[in-house]
C-alpha positions as CSV (number, residue, x, y, z in Angstrom):
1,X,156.2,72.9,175.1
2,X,157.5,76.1,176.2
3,X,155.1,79.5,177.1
4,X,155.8,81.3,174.5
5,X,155.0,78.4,172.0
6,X,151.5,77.7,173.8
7,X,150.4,81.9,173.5
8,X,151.5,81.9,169.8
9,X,149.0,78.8,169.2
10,X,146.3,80.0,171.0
11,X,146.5,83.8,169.3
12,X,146.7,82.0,166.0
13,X,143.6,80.2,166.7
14,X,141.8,83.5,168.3
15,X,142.4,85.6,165.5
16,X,141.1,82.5,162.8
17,X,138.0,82.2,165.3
18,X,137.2,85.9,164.6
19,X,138.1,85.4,160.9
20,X,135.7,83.0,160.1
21,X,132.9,85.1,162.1
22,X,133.5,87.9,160.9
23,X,133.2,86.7,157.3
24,X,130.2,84.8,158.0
25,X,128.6,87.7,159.7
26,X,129.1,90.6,156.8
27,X,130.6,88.9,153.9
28,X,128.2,86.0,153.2
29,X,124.9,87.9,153.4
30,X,126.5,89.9,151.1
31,X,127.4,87.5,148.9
32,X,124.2,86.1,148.7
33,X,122.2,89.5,148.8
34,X,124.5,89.9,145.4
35,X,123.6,86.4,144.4
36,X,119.7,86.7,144.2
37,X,119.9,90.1,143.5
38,X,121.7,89.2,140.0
39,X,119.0,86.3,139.4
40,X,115.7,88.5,139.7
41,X,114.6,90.1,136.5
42,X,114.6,93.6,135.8
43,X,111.5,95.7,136.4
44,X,109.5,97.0,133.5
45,X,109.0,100.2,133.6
46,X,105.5,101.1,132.5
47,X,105.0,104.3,130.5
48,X,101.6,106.1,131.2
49,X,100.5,107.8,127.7
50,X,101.0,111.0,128.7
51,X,104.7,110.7,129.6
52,X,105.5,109.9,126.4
53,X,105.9,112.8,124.6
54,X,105.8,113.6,120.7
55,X,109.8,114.1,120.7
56,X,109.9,110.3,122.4
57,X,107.3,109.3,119.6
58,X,109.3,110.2,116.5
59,X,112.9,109.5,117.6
60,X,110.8,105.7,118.5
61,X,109.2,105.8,114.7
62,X,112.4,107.4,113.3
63,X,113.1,105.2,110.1
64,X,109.5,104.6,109.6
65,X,109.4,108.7,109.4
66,X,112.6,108.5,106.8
67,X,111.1,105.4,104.9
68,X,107.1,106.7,104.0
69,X,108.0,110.9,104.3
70,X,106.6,112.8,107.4
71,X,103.2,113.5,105.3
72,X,103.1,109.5,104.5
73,X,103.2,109.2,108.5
74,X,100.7,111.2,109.7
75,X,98.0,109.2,107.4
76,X,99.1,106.3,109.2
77,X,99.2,107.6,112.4
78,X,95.5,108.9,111.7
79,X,94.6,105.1,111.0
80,X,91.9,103.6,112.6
81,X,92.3,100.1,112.1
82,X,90.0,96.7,113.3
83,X,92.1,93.3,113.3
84,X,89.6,90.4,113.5
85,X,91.1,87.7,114.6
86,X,94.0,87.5,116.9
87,X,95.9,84.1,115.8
88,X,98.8,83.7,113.7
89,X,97.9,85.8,111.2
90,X,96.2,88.6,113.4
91,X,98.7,88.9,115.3
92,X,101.4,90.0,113.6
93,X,99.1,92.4,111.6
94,X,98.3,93.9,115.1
95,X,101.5,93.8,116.2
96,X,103.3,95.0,113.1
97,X,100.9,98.2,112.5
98,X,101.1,99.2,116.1
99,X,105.2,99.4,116.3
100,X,104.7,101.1,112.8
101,X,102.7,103.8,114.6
102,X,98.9,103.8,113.7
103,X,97.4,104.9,116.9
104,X,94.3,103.6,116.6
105,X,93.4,99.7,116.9
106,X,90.7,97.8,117.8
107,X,91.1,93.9,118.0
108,X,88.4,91.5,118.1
109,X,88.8,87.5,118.9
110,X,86.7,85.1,121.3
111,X,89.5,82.9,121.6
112,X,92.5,82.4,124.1
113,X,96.0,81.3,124.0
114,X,96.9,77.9,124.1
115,X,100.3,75.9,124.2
116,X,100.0,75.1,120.4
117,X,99.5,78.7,119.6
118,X,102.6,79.5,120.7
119,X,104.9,78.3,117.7
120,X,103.3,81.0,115.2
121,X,101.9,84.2,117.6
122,X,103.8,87.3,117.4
123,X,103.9,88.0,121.3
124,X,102.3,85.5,123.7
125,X,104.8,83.7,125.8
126,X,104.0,80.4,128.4
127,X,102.5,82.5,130.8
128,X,100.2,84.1,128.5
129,X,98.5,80.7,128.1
130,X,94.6,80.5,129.3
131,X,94.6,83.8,128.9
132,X,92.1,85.9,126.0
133,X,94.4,86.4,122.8
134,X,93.2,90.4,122.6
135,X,94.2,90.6,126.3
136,X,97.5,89.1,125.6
137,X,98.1,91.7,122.6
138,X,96.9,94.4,124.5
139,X,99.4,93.6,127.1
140,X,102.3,93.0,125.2
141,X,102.2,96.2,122.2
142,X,101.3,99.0,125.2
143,X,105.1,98.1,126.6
144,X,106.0,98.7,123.3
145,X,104.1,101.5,122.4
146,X,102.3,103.1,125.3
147,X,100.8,106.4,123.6
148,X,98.4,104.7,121.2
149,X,94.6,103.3,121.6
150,X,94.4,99.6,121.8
151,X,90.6,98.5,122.2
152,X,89.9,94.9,122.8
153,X,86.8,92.8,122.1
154,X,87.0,89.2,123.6
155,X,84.3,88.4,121.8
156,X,83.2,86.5,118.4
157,X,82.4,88.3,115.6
158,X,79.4,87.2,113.2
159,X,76.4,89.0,111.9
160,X,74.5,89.7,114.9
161,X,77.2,91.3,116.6
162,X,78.4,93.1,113.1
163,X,77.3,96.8,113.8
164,X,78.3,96.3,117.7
165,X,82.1,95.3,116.8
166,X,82.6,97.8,113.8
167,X,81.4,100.5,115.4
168,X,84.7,101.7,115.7
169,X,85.1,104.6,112.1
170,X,87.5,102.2,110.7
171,X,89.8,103.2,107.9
172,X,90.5,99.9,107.4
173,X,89.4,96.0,109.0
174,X,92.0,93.5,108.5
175,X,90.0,89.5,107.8
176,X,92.3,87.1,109.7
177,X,89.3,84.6,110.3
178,X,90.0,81.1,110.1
179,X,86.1,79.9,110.3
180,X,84.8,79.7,106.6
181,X,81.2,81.0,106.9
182,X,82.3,83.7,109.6
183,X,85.0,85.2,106.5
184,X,82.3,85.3,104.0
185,X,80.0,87.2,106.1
186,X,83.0,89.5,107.6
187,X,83.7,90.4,103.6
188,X,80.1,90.5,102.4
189,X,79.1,92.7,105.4
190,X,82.2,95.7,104.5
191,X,81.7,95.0,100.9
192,X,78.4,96.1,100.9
193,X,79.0,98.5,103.9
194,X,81.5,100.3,102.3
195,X,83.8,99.3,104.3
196,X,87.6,98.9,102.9
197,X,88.5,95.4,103.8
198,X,92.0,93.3,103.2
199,X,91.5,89.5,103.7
200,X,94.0,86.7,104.6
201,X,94.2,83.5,102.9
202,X,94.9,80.3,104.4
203,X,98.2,79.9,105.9
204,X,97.8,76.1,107.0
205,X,99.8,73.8,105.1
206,X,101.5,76.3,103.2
207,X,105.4,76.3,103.2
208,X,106.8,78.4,100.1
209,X,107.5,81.8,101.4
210,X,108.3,82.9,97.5
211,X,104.6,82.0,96.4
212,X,102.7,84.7,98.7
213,X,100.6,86.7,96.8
214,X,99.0,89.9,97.2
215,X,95.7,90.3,94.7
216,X,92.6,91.3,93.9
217,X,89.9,88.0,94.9
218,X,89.6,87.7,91.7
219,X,93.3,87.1,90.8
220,X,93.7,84.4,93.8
221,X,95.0,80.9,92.5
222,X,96.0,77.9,94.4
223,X,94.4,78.9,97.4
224,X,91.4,76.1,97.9
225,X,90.0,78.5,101.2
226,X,90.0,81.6,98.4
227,X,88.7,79.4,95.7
228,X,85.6,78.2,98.0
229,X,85.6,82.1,99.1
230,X,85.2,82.9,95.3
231,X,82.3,80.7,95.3
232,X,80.4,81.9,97.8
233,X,80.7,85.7,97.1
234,X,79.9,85.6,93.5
235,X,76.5,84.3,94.2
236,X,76.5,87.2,96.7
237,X,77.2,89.5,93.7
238,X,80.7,90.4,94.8
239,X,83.6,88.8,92.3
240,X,86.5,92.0,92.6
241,X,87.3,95.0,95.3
242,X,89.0,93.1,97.8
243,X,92.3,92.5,98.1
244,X,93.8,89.2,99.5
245,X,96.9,87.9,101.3
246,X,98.0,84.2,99.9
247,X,99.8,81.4,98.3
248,X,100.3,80.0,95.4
249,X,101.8,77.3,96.6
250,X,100.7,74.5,94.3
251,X,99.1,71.2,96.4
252,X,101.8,68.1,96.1
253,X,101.3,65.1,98.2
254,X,104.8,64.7,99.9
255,X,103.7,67.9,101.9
256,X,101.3,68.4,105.0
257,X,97.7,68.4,104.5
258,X,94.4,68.4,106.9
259,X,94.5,66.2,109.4
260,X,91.7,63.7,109.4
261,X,89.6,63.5,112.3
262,X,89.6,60.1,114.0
263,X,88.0,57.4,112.8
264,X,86.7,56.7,116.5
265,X,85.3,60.4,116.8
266,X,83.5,60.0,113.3
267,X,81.8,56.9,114.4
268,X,80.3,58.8,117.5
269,X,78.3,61.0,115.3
270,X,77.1,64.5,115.7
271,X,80.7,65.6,114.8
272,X,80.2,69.2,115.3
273,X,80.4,68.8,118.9
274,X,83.7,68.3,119.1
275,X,84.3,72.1,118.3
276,X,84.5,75.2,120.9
277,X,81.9,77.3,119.1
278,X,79.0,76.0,116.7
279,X,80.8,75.3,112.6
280,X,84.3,75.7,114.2
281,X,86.9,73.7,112.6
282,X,86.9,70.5,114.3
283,X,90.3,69.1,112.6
284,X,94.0,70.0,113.3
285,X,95.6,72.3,110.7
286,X,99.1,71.5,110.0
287,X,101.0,75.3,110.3
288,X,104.6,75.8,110.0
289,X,104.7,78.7,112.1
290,X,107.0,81.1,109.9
291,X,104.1,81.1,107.5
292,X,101.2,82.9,109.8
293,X,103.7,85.5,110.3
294,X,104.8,86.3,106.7
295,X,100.9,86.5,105.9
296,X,100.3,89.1,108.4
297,X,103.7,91.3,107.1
298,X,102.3,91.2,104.6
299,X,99.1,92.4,105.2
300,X,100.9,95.3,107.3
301,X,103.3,96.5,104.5
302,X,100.4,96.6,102.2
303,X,98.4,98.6,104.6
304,X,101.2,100.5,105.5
305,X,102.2,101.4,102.2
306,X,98.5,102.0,100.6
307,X,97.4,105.0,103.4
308,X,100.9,106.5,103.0
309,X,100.9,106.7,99.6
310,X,104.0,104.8,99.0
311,X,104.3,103.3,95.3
312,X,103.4,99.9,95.2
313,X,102.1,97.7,92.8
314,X,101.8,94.3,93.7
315,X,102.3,91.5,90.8
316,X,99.3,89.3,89.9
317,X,99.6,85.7,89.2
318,X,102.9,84.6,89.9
319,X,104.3,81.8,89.0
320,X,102.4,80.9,85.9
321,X,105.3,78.8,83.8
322,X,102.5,77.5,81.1
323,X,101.4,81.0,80.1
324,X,104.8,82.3,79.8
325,X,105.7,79.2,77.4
326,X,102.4,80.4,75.8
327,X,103.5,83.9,75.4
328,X,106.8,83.0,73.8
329,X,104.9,81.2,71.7
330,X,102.6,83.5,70.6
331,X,105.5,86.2,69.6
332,X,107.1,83.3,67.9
333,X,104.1,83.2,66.0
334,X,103.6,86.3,64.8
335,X,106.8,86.8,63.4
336,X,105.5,84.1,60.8
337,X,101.8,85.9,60.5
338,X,103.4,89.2,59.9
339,X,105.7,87.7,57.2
340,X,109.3,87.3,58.7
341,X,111.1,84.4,57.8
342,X,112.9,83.3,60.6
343,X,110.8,82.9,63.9
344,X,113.6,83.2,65.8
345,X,113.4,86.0,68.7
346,X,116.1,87.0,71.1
347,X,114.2,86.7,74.0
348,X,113.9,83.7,76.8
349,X,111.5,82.3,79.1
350,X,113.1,84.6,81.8
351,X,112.7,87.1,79.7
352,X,109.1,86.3,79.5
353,X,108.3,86.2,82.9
354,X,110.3,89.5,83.6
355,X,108.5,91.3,81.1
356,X,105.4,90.2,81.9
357,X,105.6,90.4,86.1
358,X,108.3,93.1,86.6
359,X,107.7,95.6,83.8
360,X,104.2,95.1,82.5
361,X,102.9,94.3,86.3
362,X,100.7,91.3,84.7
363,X,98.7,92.9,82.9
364,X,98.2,94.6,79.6
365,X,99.0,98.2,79.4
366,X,95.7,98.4,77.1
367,X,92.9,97.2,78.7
368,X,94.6,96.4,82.2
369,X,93.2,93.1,81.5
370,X,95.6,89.9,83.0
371,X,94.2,87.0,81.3
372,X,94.6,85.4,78.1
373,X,98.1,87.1,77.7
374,X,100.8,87.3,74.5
375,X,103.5,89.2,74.0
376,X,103.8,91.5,70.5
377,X,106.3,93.8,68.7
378,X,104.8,97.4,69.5
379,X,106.8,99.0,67.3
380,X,106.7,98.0,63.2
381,X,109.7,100.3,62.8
382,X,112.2,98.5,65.4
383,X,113.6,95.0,66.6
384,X,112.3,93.1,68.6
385,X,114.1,93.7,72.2
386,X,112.9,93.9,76.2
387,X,112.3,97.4,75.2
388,X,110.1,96.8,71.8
389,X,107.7,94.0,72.9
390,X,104.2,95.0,75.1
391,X,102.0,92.4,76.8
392,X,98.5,92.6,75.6
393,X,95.7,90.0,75.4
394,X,95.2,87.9,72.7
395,X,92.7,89.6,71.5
396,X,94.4,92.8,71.2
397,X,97.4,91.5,69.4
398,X,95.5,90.3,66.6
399,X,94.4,93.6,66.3
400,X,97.9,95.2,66.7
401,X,98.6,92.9,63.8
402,X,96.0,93.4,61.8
403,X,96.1,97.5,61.9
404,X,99.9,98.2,62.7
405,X,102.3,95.7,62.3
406,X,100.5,94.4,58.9
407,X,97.9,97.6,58.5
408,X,101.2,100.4,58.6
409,X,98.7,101.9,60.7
410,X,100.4,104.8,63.1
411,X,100.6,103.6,66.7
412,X,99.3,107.1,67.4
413,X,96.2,106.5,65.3
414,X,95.4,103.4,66.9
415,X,96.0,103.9,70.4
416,X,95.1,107.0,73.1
417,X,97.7,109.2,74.0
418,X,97.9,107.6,77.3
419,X,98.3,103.8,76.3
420,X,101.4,105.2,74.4
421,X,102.2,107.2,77.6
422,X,101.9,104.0,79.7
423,X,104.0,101.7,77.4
424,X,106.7,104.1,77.3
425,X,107.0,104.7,80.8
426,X,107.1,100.5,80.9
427,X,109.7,100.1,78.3
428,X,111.6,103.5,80.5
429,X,111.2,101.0,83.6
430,X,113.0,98.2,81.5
431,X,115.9,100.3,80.6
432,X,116.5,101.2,84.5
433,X,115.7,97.3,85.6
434,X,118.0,95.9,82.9
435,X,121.3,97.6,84.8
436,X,120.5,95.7,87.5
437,X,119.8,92.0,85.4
């Protein structure tokens, strides 16, 4: 091998020696500097109150401010607002109103996150579990929503510790109680306090996200918790004033029910035992977890809407097929009472149940009664049409027979200026809906 060959070898390896330590000196540690720096997550930055100004406020609650007016806003920011009960339910209520910008909320649960929890609460994660629910809130809506006043009370409520956890000026305390005798104190207590209250239903079980209601107690059907609920507070002498979040959802036995408790746990005795706290449920509620949230939108919207001032008029007692088969009936019936031949009347079941829940809202325009409904002609004069029928109670259709479509009574004789007023500003609504039937 000659010289010249040997040198060229030996540089060639020289310079790869040099290579490879040169890379392994400054380009791998900054490969793998890049590497984990590309894995870590990003910090949170934590806003302190005070560095988030007004400007930083609105341009956050901007289509909140277009939606309910800049007046409408300021009510809700004034809210002062106590969630009891930090669950499913509760927690989207919480959540919901503070991202909607009420500045004001006080939270109250003894309870803490669990695994199970985590397939229907608004915020808590896997690390969240073991930890208080009102903690985990807390925690969560201040990185949304720094500036406002979160108070948290890990602690149960009942009557002995009523005046202690109220004692907050609320505007408004959201029921998202679970425990039966704990609601119906809860609603007795600001009933008779003065307090304005808006209760949840029960969620468990529940599955049909077009049968939630919102109505007056006294409106609720196919709710067994608000039927039990109606029970109780009549004999307290409360049976209207509060409205409630629920389903209508009618029972079937191909869906979910209460879980029965084990036969080897009944057998035991002294079942109560079983429970974290003294008459706490003791069995497993089946909860599809979409349902908990859509309760507790719901209860936002409606506060939301009610301090703002925003029209809305909920619909009472959907989904009542028999009474608008009744109804239809009754109008058929008329036509034969009030002398028409053919009992015939261009209108449908649909028709029924859009006049009734869409332009009448469910209840009589007369009395604002919404049982024991019919429909009748209103006026003697006219066809019948969506635009010349008015729901009424039975009652008051016999009369409307009897003194106008019979009597030739005036309608302004037998009715005050502002039923008339009313109905026409229904049968006005029709004509708007009907462009969009």
């Amino acid at each position: 091998m000659s010289r010249n060959v040997v040198l060229t070898v030996v540089a060639t390896a020289a310079i790869t020696t040099a290579a490879v330590e040169l890379y392994h000196r400054y380009c791998a540690p900054l490969k793998k500097s890049t590497t984990k720096k590309t894995l870590q997550p990003p910090r949170q930055r934590k806003f302190s109150p005070d560095e988030y100004s007004e400007e930083l406020i609105r341009e956050q609650l901007a289509r909140n401010y277009a939606f309910l007016t800049v007046e409408g806003m300021a009510k809700v920011r004034n809210q002062r607002i106590i969630v009891v009960g930090a669950g499913g339910v509760g927690s989207w209520v919480a959540t919901m109103l503070a991202r909607s910008g009420v500045e004001h909320l006080r939270i109250i649960d003894f309870d803490q996150v669990s695994l199970s929890s985590l397939n229907r609460h608004a915020v808590a994660t896997i690390s969240d579990v073991g930890i208080s629910k009102v903690d985990c809130l807390k925690t969560h809506l201040l990185q949304i929503v720094p500036w406002i006043e979160i108070d948290v009370q890990n602690k149960l409520w009942n009557l002995d510790s009523a005046q202690e956890l109220l004692d907050f000026n609320p505007t408004y305390v959201i029921d998202c109680i679970d425990n039966f005798d704990t609601k119906c104190d809860l609603l007795t207590y600001c009933h008779q306090h003065g307090i304005p209250i808006v209760s949840s239903g029960g969620a468990a079980t529940k599955s049909d996200p077009t049968r939630i209601n919102v109505a007056d107690i006294s409106k609720t059907e196919e709710d067994p918790l608000c039927k039990k609920i109606r029970i109780v507070l009549k004999k307290r002498g409360i049976t209207t004033g509060i409205p409630f979040i629920f389903s209508a959802e009618k029972p079937d036995p191909r869906k979910a029910k209460l879980l029965p408790l084990a036969e080897e746990e009944i057998v035991k005795g002294e079942v109560d035992q079983l429970s974290a706290l003294k008459d706490f449920r003791v069995r497993i509620l089946p909860v599809l977890g979409t349902m908990p949230g859509m309760f507790g939108l719901a209860i936002a919207t409606y506060i939301l809407t009610t301090v703002s001032g925003y029209p809305m008029e909920p619909i009472e007692g959907k989904n009542r097929y028999k009474i608008y088969d009744d109804m239809l009936q009754s109008l058929a019936g008329q036509q034969l009472r009030i002398g028409e031949e053919d009992q015939r009347v261009k209108i449908s079941m649909a028709d029924v149940s859009y006049i009734l829940e869409e332009v009448f809202r469910g209840k009589s325009p007369i009395s604002n009664y919404s049982t024991r409904l019919a429909l009748s002609k209103w006026d003697p004069s006219k066809e019948i049409s969506l635009q010349n029928v008015v729901v009424m109670t039975k009652d008051e259709q016999r009369k409307h027979e009897k003194r106008v479509l019979i009597g030739g009574e005036k309608l302004e004789d037998v009715y005050s200026k502002e039923v008339i007023d009313l109905v026409k500003s229904r049968h006005a609504d029709e004509a708007y809906y009907s462009k969009f039937r």
